[in-house]
C-alpha positions in Angstrom: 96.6 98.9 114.5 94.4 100.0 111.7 97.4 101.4 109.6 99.3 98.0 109.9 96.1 96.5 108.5 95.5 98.6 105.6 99.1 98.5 104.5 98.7 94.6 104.6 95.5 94.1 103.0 96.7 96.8 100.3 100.0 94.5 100.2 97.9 91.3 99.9 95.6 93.3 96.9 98.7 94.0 94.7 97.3 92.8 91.0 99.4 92.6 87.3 98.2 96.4 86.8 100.1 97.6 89.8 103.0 95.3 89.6 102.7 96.6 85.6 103.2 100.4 87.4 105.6 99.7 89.3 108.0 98.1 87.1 107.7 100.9 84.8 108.8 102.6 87.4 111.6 100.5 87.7 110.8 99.0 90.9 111.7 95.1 90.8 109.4 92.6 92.9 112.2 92.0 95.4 111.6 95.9 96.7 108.0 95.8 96.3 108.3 93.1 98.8 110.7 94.8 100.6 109.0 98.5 101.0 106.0 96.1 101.4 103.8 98.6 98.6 100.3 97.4 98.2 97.4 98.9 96.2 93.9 99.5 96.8 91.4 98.9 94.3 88.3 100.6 93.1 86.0 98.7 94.7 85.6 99.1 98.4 83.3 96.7 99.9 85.6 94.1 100.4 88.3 96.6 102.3 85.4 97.7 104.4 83.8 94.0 105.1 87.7 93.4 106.1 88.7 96.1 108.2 85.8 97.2 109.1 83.2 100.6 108.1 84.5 102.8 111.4 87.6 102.2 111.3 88.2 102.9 107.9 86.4 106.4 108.4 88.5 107.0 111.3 91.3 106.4 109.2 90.4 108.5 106.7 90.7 106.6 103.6 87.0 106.6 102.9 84.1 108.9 103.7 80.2 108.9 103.8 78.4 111.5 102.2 74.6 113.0 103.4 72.8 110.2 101.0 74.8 107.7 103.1 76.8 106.5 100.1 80.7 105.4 101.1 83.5 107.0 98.9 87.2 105.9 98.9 89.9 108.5 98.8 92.2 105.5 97.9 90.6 104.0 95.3 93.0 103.3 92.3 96.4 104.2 94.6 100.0 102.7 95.3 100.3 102.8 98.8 103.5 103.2 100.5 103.4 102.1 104.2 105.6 104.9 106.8 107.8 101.9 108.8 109.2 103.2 112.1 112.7 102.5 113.3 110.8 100.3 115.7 108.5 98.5 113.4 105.6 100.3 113.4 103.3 101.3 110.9 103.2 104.7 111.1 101.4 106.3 108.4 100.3 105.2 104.8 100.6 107.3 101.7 98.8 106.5 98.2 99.8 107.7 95.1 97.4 107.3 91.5 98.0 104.7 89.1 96.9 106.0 86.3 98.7 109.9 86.1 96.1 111.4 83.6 93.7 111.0 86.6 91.8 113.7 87.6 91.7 114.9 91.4 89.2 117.6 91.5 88.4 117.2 95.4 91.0 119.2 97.4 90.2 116.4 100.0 92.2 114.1 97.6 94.7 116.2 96.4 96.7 114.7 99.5 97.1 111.1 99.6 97.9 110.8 103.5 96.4 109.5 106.5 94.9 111.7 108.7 97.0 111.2 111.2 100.2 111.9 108.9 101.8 115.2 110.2 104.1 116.5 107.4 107.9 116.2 108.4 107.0 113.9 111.8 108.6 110.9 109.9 111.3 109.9 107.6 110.7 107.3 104.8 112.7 104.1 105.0 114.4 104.9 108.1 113.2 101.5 108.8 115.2 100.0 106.4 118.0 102.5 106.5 118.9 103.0 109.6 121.6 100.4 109.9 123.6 101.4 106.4 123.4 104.7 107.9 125.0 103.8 111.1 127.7 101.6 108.9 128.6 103.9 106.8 128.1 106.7 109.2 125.9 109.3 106.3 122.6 109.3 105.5 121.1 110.4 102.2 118.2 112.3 102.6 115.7 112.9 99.3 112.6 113.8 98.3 109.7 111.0 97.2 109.3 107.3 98.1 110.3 106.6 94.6 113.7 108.2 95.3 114.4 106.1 98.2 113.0 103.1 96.7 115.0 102.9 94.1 118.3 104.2 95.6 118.2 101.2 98.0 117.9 99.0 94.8 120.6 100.4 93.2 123.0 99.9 96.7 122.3 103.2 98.2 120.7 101.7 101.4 121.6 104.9 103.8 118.7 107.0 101.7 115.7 108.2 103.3 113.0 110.3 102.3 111.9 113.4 103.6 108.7 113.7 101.5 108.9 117.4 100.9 111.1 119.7 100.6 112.1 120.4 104.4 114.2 119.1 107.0 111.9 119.4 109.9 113.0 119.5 113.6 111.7 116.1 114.4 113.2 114.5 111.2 116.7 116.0 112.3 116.3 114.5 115.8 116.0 111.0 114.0 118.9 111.3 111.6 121.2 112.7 114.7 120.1 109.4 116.1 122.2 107.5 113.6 124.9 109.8 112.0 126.4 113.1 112.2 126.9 113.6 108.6 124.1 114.4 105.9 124.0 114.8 102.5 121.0 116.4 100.6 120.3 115.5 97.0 116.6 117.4 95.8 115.0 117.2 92.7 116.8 119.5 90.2 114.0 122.1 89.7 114.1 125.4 91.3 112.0 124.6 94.6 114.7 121.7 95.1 117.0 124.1 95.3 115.3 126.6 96.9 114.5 124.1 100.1 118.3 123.2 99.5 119.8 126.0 100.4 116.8 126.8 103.1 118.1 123.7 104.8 122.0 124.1 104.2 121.3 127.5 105.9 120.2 126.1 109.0 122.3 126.2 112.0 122.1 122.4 112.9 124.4 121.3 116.4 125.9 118.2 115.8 124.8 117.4 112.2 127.3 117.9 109.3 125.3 119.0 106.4 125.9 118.6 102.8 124.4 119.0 98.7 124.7 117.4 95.9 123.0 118.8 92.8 121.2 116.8 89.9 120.9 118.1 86.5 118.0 119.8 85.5 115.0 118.4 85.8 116.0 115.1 87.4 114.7 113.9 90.3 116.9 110.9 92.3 114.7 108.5 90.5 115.4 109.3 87.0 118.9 109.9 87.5 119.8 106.7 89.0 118.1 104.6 86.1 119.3 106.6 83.3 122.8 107.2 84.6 123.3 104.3 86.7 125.4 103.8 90.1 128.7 105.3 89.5 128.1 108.2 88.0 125.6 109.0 91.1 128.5 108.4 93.2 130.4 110.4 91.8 127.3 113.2 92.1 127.4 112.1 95.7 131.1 112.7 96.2 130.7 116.3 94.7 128.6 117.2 97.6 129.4 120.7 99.4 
């Protein structure tokens, strides 16, 4: 319940700086709407007069230190609600406004709630799920930006992986829906590295395939400064 709640108040907390962030991102009000992103401020009163002081340390978005003073780990953040195939809020992730921010705490090197377990979930899959079952392929990539902005440009069977691994829980999910994969990873080296990891898995039931950016592109850059056909075509060269 407390997840659903942060991602809404965040949601409802959206000001011109964040809407400013995400556009130069690329990301248009219809999908900030749509992927329902929010963004918590600085201050942290309100949020905890809201929700509530416990649950919000339960949560793990802020903490009390031994003077009894309450820190946020969010302040400042994008946050990007995890959405179920049933509807659930299942995790919420949080990502800097400003990049030339400094996170010097290893505590927030990692913008996820506690109770995120790397590779448990899938990002969109909420929103995906049907394309995927339409057009009987899912697109699996890297960030939340990545699947954002695929689904704005058309690409509605994408999902996010958020990493660089195919876990066994996220391949149970995709079965679900499709038998036929296609992987498309930033083009760095560990992109390709946790390519070809994955490509050499040995997966019953689940066709997999890889396309491969250009250096240095992530699925993000390449869609908005290539546009839709030419990633279809990069899609289409998959092996």
């Amino acid at each position: 319940m407390i997840l659903s709640q942060i991602a809404q108040y965040c949601h409802n907390k959206l000001n011109n700086t964040a809407r400013q962030y995400l556009a130069g991102r690329g990301v248009s009000d219809e999908f900030i709407e749509a992927f329902e992103l929010g963004f918590s401020p600085f201050e942290v009163e309100e949020m905890i007069s809201t929700l509530g002081k416990d649950s919000l340390l339960k949560a793990g978005v802020i903490f009390e230190s031994d003077e009894g003073k309450i820190h946020s780990l969010i302040r400042n953040t994008i946050t990007f609600p995890f959405v179920n195939h049933h509807g659930k809020v299942v995790s919420v992730s949080f990502r800097p406004v400003q990049s030339n921010e400094v996170i010097k705490s290893k505590n927030l090197r990692k913008y996820w709630h506690i109770t995120f377990v790397k590779g448990s979930f899938l990002y969109g899959i909420n929103r995906a799920r049907d394309a995927i079952r339409e057009q009987k392929l899912a697109i699996a990539v890297e960030g939340q930006f990545d699947v954002i902005v695929s689904h704005q440009f058309g690409f509605t069977n994408t999902i996010g992986v958020v990493g660089s691994d195919l876990s066994a829980q996220q391949i149970k999910i995709i079965s679900r829906s499709t038998k036929n994969l296609i992987i498309v990873f930033d083009g760095d080296e560990a992109g390709r590295r946790a390519t070809e990891k994955i490509k050499a898995k040995e997966i019953k039931g689940l066709t997999i395939k890889a396309a491969r950016l250009p250096d240095g592109d992530d699925v993000d850059s390449f869609l908005q400064s290539q546009g839709t056909e030419a990633y279809r075509e990069l899609l289409s060269s998959a092996v």
